[in-house]
VOGU-3710 file (C-alpha; in Angstrom, 3 decimals, decimal comma):
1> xxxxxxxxxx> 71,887/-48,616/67,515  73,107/-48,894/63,893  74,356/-52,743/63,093  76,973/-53,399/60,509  76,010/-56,059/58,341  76,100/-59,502/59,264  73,841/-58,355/62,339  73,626/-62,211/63,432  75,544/-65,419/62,275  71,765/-66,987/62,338
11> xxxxxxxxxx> 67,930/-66,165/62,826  67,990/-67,232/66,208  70,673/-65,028/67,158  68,724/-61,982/65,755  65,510/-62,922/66,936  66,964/-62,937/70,576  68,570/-59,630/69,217  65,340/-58,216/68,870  63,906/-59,544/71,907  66,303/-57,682/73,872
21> xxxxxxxxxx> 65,773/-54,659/71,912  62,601/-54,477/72,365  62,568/-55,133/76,298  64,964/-52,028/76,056  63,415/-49,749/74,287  66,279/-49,308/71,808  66,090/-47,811/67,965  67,688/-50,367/66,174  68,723/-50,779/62,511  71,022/-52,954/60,061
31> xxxxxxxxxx> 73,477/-51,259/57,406  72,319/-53,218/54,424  72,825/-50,215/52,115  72,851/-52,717/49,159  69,177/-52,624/49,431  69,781/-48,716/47,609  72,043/-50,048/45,160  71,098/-48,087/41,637  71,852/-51,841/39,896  69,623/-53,440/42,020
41> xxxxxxxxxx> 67,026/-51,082/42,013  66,565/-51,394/38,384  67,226/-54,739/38,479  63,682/-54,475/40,759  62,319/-52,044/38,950  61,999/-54,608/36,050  61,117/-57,602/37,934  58,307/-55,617/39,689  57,005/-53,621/36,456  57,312/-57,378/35,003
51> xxxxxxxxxx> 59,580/-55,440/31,830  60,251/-59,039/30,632  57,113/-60,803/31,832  56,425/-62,898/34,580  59,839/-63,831/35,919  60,930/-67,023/35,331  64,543/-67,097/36,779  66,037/-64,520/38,220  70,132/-64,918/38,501  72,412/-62,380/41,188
61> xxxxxxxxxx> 76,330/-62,597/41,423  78,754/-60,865/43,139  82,495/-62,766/41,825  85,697/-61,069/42,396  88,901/-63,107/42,931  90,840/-62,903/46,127  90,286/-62,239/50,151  88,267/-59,111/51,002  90,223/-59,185/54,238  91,892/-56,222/53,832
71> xxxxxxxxxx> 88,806/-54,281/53,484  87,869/-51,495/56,424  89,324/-49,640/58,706  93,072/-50,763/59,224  92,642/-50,768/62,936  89,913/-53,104/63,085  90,347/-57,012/62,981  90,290/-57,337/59,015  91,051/-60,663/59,667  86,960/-61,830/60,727
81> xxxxxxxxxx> 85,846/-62,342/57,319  88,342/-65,096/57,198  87,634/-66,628/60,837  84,365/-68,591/61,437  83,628/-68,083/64,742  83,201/-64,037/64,246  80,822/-64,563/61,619  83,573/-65,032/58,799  82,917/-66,554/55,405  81,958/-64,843/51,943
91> xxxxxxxxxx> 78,410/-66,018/52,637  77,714/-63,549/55,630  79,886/-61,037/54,225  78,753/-60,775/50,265  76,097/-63,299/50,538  74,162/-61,747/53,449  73,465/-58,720/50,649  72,523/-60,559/47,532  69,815/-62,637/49,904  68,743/-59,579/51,591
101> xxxxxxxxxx> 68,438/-58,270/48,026  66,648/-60,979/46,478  63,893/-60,597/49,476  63,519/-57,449/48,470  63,112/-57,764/44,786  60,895/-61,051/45,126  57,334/-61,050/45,179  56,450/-64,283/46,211  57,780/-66,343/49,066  60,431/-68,364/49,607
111> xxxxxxxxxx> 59,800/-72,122/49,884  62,724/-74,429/49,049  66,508/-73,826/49,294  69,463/-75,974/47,745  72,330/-74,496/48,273  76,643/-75,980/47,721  79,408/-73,766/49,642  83,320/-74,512/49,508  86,396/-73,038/51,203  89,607/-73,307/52,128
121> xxxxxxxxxx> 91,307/-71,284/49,050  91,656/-67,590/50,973  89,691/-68,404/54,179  90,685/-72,255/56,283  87,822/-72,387/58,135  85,205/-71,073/56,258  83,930/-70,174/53,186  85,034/-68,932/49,976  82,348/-69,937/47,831  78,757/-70,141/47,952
131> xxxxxxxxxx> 75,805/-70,874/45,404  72,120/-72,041/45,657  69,047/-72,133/44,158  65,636/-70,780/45,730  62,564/-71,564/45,089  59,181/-69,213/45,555  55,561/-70,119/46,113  54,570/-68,088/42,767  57,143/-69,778/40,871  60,055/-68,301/40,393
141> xxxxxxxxxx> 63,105/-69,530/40,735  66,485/-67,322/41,916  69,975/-68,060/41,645  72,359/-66,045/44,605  75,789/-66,926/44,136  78,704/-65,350/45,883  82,905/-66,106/44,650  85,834/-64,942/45,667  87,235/-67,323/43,007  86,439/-65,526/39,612
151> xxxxxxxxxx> 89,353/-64,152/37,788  86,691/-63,909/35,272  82,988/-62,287/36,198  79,415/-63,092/35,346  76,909/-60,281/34,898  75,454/-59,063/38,423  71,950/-59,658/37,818  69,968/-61,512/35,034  66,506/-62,095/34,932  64,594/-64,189/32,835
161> xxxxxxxxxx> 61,017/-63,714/32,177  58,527/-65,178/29,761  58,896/-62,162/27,253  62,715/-62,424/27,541  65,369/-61,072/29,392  67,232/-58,262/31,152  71,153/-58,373/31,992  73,424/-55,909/33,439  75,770/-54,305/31,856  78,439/-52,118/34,204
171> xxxxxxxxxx> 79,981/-50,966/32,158  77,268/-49,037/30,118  75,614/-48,395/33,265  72,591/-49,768/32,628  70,379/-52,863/32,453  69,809/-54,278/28,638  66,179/-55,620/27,769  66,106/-58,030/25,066  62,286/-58,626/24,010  61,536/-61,199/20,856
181> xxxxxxxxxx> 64,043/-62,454/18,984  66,667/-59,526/18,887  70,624/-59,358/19,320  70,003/-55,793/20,560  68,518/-54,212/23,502  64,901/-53,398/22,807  65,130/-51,499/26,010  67,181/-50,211/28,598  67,067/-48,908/32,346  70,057/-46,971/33,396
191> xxxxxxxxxx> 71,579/-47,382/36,868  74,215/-44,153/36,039  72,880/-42,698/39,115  75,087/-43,036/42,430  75,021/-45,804/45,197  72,706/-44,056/47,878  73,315/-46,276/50,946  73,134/-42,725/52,677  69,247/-43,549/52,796  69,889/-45,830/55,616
201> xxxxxxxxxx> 71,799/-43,017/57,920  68,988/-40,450/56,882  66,311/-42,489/57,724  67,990/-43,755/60,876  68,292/-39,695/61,768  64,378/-39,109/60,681  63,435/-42,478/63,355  65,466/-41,189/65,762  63,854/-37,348/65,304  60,337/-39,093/65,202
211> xxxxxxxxxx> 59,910/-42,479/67,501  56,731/-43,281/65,308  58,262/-43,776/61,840  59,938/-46,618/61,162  64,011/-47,048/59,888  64,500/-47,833/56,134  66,142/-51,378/57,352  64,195/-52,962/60,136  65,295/-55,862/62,207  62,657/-57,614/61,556
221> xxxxxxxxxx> 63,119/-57,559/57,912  66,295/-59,084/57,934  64,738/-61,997/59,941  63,880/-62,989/56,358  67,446/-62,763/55,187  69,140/-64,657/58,084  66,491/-67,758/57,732  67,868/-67,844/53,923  71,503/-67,972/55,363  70,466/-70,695/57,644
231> xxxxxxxxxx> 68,805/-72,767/54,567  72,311/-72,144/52,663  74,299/-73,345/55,188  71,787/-76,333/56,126  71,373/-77,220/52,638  75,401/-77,339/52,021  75,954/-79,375/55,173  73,216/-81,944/54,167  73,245/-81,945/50,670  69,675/-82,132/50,984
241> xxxxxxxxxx> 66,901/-79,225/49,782  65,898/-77,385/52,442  61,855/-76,245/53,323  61,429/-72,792/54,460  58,515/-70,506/55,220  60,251/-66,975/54,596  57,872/-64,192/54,604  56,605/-62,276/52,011  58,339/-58,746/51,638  56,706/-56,065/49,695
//
């Protein structure tokens, strides 16, 4: 079974997912092909080759301005990423990628979650907006916003480390390295290559061919993900920081 993204609206529900899967005996997988993202992969490449130092902040945004509704296939409900009950909201439909990112690019573990969400604008029962900060046991901090309220957009990724800083630029292709006190990219790592969420069919194909190796996306790796939905949402409905004990991805 191959799982469009959100697989669950919560940890719970995927944990009992898995449950069931496993009693079953069923291959099962999640299409988080932003996880092959050439942006994001040299946005980890940096962070994990620690380009700009130890990594002090690092900052991901996905803005665009306007319902994303109409996106898929016209026969399908388009209308679920506007209804709450079918998992609707710009948190489980953008959000769930820049968190399942950020576990994926982060060394350390998760720890503390404070998160504000509004809505209302595009969808009326969920949400349009959603930002929070995260906290990790080796000290970084991250930054995951997702807007479907920005006529104008922020960079994608930023990351801020204790030799300086890396920010995307799309339109150059590439992430810039600034290093010392420069107005000009000491370095840069180009993402010019294409988007290769094909990696999760192929490897889907190669699990399926071969019972012993494992998918690309496992369930159990977006566990982490979902618990850092469930902290966002918590967090926004208390207005309180919010513990968690994600685990650590490598």
């Amino acid at each position: 079974v191959l799982s469009e993204k959100p697989v669950s609206r919560s940890a719970a529900e995927l944990r009992r997912t898995i449950a069931t899967i496993k009693k079953c005996g069923v291959l099962f997988t999640v299409y988080h092909n932003r996880r092959f993202d050439s942006d994001f992969l040299a946005a980890k490449r940096i962070v994990r080759q620690k380009m700009v130092g130890e990594v002090v902040l690092f900052e991901g945004r996905w803005h665009l301005y306007g319902s994303a509704a109409g996106f898929g296939v016209k026969e399908y409900n388009q209308k679920w990423r506007e209804t709450k009950r079918f998992g609707g909201g710009i948190l489980l439909d953008l959000g769930v990628h820049m968190l399942d990112q950020l576990n994926q690019l982060a060394p350390g573990r998760p720890t503390q979650v404070f998160s504000t969400m509004a809505g209302g604008i595009w969808a009326k029962d969920c949400d349009d907006f959603a930002s929070g900060m995260i906290r990790f046991d080796d000290g970084m901090t991250a930054v995951i916003e997702v807007s479907g309220l920005s006529k104008v957009k922020l960079p994608r990724y930023r990351i801020t480390g204790t030799r300086g800083i890396a920010v995307s630029n799309p339109e150059k292709k590439r992430m810039e390295i600034y290093v010392g006190d420069t107005s000009k990219p000491t370095k840069t790592v180009s993402f010019a290559s294409p988007n290769t969420g094909v990696e999760v069919y192929r490897s889907f194909v190669a699990a399926i061919k071969n019972r012993r190796k494992a998918p690309a996306v496992t369930p159990e790796s977006v566990v982490a993900t979902m618990q850092l939905i469930d902290a966002y949402v918590e967090s926004a409905r208390t207005g309180r920081s919010v513990a968690i004990r994600g685990p650590r991805l490598k």
